[in-house]
C-alpha positions in Angstrom: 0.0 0.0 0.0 1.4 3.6 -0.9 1.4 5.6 2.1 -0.3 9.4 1.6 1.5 12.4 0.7 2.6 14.0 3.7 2.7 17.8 3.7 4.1 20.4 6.4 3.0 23.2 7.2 5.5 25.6 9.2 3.3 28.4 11.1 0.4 28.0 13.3 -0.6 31.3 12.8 -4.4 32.0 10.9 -2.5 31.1 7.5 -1.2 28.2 8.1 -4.2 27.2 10.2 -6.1 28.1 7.4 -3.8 26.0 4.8 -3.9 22.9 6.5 -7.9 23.0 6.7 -8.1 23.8 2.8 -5.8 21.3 2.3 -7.9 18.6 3.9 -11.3 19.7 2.4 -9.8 19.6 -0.7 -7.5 16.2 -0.3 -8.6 14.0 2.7 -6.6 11.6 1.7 -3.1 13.6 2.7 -1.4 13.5 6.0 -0.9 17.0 7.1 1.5 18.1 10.0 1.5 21.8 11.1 4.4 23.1 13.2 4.2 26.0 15.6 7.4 27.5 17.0 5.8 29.0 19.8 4.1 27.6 22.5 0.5 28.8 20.9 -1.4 28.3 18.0 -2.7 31.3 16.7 -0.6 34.2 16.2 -1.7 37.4 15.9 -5.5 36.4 17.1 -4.7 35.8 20.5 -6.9 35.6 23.8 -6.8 37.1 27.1 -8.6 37.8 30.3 -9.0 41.6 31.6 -11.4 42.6 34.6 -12.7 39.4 34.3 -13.7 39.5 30.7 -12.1 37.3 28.5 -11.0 39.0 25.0 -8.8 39.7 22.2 -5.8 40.8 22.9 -4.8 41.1 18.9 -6.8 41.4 15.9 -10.2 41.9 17.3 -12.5 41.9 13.8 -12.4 40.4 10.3 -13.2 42.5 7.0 -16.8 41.4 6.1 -16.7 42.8 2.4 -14.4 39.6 1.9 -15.8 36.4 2.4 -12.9 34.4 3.4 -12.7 35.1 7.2 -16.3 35.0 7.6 -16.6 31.7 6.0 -13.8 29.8 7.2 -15.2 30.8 11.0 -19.1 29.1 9.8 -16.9 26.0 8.3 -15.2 25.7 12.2 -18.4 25.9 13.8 -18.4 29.3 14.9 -21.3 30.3 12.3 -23.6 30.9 15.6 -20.9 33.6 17.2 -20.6 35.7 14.1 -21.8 39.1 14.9 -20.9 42.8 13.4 -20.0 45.8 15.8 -23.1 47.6 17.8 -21.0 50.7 16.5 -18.3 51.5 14.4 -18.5 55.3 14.8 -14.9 56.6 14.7 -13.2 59.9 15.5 -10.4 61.5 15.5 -8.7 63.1 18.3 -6.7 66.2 16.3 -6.6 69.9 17.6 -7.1 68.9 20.7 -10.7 67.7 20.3 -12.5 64.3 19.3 -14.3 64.4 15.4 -16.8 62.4 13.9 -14.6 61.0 11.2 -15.2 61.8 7.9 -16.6 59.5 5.3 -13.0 58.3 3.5 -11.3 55.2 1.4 -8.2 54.7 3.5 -8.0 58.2 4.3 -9.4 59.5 0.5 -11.6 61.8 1.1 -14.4 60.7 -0.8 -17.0 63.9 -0.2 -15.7 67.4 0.3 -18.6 69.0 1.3 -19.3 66.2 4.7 -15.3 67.0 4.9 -15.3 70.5 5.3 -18.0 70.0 7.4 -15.9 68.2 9.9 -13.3 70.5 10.9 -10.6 68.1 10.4 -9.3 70.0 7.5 -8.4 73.9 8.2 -9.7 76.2 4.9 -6.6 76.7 3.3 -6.4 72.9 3.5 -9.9 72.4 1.9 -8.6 74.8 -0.8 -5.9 72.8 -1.9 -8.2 69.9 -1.9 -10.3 70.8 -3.7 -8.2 71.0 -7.0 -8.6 67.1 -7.1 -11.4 67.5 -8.7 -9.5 69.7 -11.7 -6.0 68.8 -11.5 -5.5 66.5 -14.7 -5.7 62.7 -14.2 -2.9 60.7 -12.4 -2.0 57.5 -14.2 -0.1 54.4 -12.3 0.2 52.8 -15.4 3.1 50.4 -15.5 4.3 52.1 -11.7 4.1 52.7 -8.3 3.7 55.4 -5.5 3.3 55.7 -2.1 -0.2 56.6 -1.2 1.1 59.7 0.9 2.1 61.1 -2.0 -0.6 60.3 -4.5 -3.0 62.0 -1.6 -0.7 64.7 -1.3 -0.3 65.4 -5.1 -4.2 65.4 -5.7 -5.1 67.0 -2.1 -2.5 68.7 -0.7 -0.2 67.6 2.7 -3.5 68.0 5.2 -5.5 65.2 4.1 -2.0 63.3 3.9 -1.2 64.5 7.8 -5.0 64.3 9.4 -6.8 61.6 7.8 -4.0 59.4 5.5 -1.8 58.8 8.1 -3.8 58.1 11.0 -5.6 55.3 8.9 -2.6 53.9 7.7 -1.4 53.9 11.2 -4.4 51.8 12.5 -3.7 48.9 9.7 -0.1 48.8 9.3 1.8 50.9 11.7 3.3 52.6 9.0 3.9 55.4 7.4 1.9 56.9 4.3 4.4 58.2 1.9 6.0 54.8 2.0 3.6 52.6 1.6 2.4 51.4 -1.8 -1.1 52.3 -3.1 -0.8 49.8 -5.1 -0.8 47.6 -2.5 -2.8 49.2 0.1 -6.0 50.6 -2.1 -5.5 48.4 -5.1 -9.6 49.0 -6.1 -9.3 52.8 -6.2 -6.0 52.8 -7.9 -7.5 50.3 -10.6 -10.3 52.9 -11.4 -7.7 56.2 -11.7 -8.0 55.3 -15.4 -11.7 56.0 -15.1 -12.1 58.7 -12.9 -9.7 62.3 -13.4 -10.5 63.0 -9.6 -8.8 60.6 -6.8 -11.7 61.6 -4.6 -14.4 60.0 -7.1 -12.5 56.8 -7.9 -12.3 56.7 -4.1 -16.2 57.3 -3.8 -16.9 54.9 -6.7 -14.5 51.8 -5.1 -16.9 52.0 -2.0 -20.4 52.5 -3.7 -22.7 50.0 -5.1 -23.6 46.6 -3.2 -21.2 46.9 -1.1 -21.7 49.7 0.9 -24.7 47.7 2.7 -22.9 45.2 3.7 -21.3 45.7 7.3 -17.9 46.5 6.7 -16.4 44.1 10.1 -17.6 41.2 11.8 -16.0 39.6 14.7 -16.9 36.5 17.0 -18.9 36.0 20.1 -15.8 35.3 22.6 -13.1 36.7 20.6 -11.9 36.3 17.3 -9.1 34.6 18.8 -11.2 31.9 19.3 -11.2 31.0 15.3 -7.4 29.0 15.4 -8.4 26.6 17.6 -11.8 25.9 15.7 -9.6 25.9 12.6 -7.4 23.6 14.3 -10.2 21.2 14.9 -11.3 20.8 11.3 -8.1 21.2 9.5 -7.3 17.0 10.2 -3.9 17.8 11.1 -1.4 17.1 13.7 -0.3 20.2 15.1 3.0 20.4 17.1 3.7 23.7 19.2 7.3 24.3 20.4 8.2 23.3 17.4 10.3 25.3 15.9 12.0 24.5 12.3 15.7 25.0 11.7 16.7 24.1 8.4 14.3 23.0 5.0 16.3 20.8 2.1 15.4 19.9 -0.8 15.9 16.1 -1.5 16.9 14.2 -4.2 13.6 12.4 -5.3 11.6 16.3 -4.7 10.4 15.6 -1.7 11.7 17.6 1.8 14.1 17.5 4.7 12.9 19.6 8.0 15.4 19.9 11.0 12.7 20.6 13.6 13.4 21.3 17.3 16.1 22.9 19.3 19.7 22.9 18.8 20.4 20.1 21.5 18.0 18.0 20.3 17.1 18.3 15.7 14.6 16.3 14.8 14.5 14.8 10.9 10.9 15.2 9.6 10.3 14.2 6.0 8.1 16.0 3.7 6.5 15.4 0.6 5.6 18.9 -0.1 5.7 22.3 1.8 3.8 25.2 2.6 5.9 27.8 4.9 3.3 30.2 6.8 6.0 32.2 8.8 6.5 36.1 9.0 8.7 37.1 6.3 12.1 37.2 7.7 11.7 33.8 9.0 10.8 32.6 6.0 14.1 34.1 4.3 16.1 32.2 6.7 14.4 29.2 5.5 14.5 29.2 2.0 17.9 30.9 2.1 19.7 27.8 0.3 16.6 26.2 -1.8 15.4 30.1 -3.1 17.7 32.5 -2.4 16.9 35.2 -5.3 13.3 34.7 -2.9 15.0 34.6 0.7 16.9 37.8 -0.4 13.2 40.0 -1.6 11.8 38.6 1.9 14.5 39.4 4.4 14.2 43.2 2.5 10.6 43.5 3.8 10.4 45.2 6.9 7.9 45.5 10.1 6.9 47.2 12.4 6.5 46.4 16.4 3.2 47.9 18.1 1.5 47.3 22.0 -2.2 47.1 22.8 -3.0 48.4 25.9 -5.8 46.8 27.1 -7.5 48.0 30.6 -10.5 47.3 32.4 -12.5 49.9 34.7 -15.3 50.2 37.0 -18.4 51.0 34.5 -19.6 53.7 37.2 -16.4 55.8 36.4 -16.1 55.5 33.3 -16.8 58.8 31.4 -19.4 59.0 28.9 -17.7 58.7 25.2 -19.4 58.6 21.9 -18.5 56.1 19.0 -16.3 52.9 19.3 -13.3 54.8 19.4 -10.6 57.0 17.8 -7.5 57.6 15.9 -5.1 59.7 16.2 -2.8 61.9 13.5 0.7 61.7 13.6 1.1 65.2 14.0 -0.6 65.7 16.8 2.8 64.3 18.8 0.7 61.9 20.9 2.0 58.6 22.1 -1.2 56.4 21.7 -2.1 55.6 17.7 -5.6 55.1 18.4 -8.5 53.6 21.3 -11.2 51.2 21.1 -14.0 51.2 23.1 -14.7 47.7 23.2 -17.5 47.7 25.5 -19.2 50.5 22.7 -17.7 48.4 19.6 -18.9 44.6 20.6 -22.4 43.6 22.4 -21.0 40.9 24.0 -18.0 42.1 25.6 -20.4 44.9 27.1 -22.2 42.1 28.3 -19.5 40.3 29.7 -18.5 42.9 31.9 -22.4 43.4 32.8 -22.9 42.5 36.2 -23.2 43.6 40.6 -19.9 45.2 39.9 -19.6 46.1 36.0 -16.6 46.5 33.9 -16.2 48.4 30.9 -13.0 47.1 28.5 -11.2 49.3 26.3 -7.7 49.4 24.7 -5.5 51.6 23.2 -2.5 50.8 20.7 1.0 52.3 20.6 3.9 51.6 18.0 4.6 52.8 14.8 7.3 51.5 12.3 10.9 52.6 12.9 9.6 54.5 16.4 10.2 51.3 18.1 12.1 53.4 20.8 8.8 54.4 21.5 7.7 50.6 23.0 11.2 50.5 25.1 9.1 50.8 28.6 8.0 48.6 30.9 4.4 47.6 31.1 3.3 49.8 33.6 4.8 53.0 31.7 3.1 51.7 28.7 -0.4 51.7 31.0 0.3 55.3 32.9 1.3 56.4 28.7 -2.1 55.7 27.8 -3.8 56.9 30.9 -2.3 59.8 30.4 -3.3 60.5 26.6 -6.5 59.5 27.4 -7.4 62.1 30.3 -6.7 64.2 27.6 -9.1 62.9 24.9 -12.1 61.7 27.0 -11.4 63.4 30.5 -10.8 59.5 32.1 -9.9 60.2 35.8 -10.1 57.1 37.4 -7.9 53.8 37.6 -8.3 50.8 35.5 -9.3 47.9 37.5 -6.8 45.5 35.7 -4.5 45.8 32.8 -2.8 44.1 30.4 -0.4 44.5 27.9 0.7 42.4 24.6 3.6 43.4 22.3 3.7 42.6 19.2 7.3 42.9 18.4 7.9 43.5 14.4 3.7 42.3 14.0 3.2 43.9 10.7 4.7 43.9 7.2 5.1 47.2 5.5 4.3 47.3 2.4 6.6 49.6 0.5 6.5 51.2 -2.9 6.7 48.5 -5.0 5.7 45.4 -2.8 3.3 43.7 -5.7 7.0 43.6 -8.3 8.7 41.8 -5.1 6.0 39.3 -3.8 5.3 38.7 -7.6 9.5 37.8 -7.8 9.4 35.8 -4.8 6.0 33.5 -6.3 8.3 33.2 -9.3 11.0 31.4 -7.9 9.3 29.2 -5.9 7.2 28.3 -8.3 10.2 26.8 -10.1 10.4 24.4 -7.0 7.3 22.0 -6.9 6.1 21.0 -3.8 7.2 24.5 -2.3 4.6 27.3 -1.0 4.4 30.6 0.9 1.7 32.5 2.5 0.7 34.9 5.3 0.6 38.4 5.9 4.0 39.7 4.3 1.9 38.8 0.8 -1.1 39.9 -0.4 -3.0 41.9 2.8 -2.5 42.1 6.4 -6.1 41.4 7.3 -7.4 38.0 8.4 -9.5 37.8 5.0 -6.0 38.1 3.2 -3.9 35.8 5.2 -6.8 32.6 4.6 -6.9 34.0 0.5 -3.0 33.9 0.3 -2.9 30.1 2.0 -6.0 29.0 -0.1 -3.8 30.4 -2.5 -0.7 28.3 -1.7 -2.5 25.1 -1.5 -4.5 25.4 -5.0 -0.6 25.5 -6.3 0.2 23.1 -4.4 -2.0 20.7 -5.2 -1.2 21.0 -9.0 2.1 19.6 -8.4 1.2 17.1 -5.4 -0.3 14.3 -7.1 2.0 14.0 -9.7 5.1 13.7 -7.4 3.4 11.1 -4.9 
């Protein structure tokens, strides 16, 4: 009897959580081995208790205008816990006040009347921004940008500073005139050919069916509750502490792994590959089987961030509006942004319901290349954010409990032109059958993008599987 094809999976993170369940729905038949290097599954969707309330401590919602995320948590038998936010009424903390936010694509304005109406943008500022409208067209054909400057070339260096940055702070801790706009707003930059103005091709990429659809959804408990239902219908054998080494290529195509620690290596045999790890772990990997690929990889960089998390007496919490704000760079403030979870999520204001009730909020810190910034001990990190948030909502009291999770280099930044370098680094491993990548350093940082890029990786994979078992 020929024994099944045997594929590993390196990262026990949402991707490769997400590969090995694809995997098995589409090929029952294979053995599948997932390998976590941490003690945890999970990895950025990660659980803890604050105040008594049990929450997320990372990502905390999935993008509901993709269907991936939402549909992989019904398929792991969490279709009863999917909800969508009570609120997802945003502000922004500038000029010393909190703003409803204006209507925007990633920070593009998309309506310059509700945006003057806001305040966020002074009038000399809604002057410049106005000449999107008659500024001739801006083509991308056959190049990228940054979408800082795009934004500031059709609107002028306020919408950049006050509404750009602060958005782009929120999803990748970075910076807005270095990331791509090809790869962060790849729908409004694919209708620039349509539309002279930025702010209309902005307007159009959110209009239609999809602007009733609610644009997050999270779970019921947490969204880091998804791994371990992925975990459960993925029919693999998952291995924390696990932690792989080396990866060599053999002679007959299939794979070496040197798994374990440095006392004691571990030879684990492969007949294909899918590696699932952040970008610069991944390098190291496929450093002698791809290097042209290891090399692009180890040239992406990230950025670290900490979420605050803190848990106070409901009867002293001050009355706030919305589920929470941002905050612009230029205001000099040291939190990025706050959630009000207990605003933001039915159920975790229902957890902390009770004799004694809690309200749960966080806030986030950390931008890329201000790591300095994240160089203090917890308890400066929590006094930080108490003290930016007297401030912003007039908070006055002591949290209850606290906790803080660092996410040192968390997210990928994707620089002017990321979509030429993952697009070289799919190219030479496609030259190496039984070989995949996917995660977060790819094709999104969202939860929705991680599962596409591993459903991805294992449609590929499976072209070249059974013909080399």
């Amino acid at each position: 009897m020929v024994a099944p094809p045997h594929v590993v999976v390196i990262g026990g993170g949402i991707a490769g959580l997400a590969a090995a369940a694809r995997l098995h729905e589409e090929r029952s038949d294979v053995r599948i081995t997932v390998l976590e290097g941490s003690p945890e599954i999970g990895g950025k969707l990660k659980l803890a208790e604050v105040g008594g309330v049990t929450l997320d401590v990372g990502a905390e919602a999935m993008l509901n205008r993709r269907p991936e995320a939402v549909s992989l948590a019904r398929t792991s038998g969490l279709a009863d816990a999917v909800v969508h936010p009570a609120t997802i009424t945003a502000h922004l903390w500038t000029r010393d006040e909190l703003v409803a936010m204006p209507r925007t694509m990633m920070g593009i304005p998309t309506d310059l009347r509700a945006l003057a109406d806001s305040g966020v943008i002074s009038k000399p500022g809604m002057a410049r921004a106005a000449m999107d409208a008659v500024l001739p067209g801006t083509s991308l054909e056959g190049r990228d940008t940054s979408i800082g400057g795009l934004v500031e070339e059709r609107f002028g260096k306020e919408v950049v500073d006050r509404l750009v940055e602060p958005l782009l702070g929120g999803v990748y801790a970075g910076h807005a005139r270095e990331i791509s706009a090809r790869a962060a707003v790849p729908q409004v930059v694919a209708l620039l050919d349509r539309d002279r103005s930025l702010g209309k091709a902005a307007a159009r990429a959110t209009s239609g069916p999809v602007s009733d659809v609610p644009v997050f959804a999270g779970i019921v408990g947490g969204v880091g509750r998804l791994p371990g239902a992925v975990a459960k219908v993925s029919g693999a054998t998952i291995t924390t502490d696990a932690p792989v080494r080396d990866l060599a290529r053999r002679p007959d195509g299939g794979w070496n792994l040197v798994v374990g620690s440095a006392d004691d290596p571990q030879l684990l045999q492969a007949d294909a590959v899918i590696v699932a790890t952040p970008a610069r772990t991944t390098a190291r990997l496929l450093s002698d089987v791809a290097p042209g690929a290891a090399l692009e990889l180890a040239r992406i960089e990230y950025a670290s961030v900490a979420l605050v998390t803190m848990a106070f007496a409901a009867r002293d919490f001050p009355s706030v509006d919305g589920s929470g704000f941002l905050v612009p760079p230029v205001e000099k403030r040291a939190i990025k942004a706050a959630t009000f979870s207990f605003a933001k999520w039915d159920w975790v204001r229902e957890a902390g319901a009770g004799e004694h009730g809690v309200v749960v909020m966080r806030c986030s810190l950390g931008r890329h290349r201000e790591e300095h910034q994240l160089q203090a001990s917890d308890e400066e990190l929590v006094e930080i954010a108490l003290t930016d948030l007297a401030d912003a909502i007039g908070l006055s009291v002591r949290p209850i409990d606290t906790h803080v999770q660092r996410w040192g280099g968390g997210l990928p930044q994707y620089a002017v032109g990321h979509l030429d370098r993952v697009a070289s680094i799919r190219q030479e491993i496609s030259r190496l059958p039984g070989l995949e990548v996917c995660g977060a350093a790819y094709d999104g940082l969202g939860i929705p993008a991680c599962i596409a890029s591993a459903h991805l990786a294992v449609a590929s994979l499976l072209a070249d599987l059974p013909a080399r078992v």
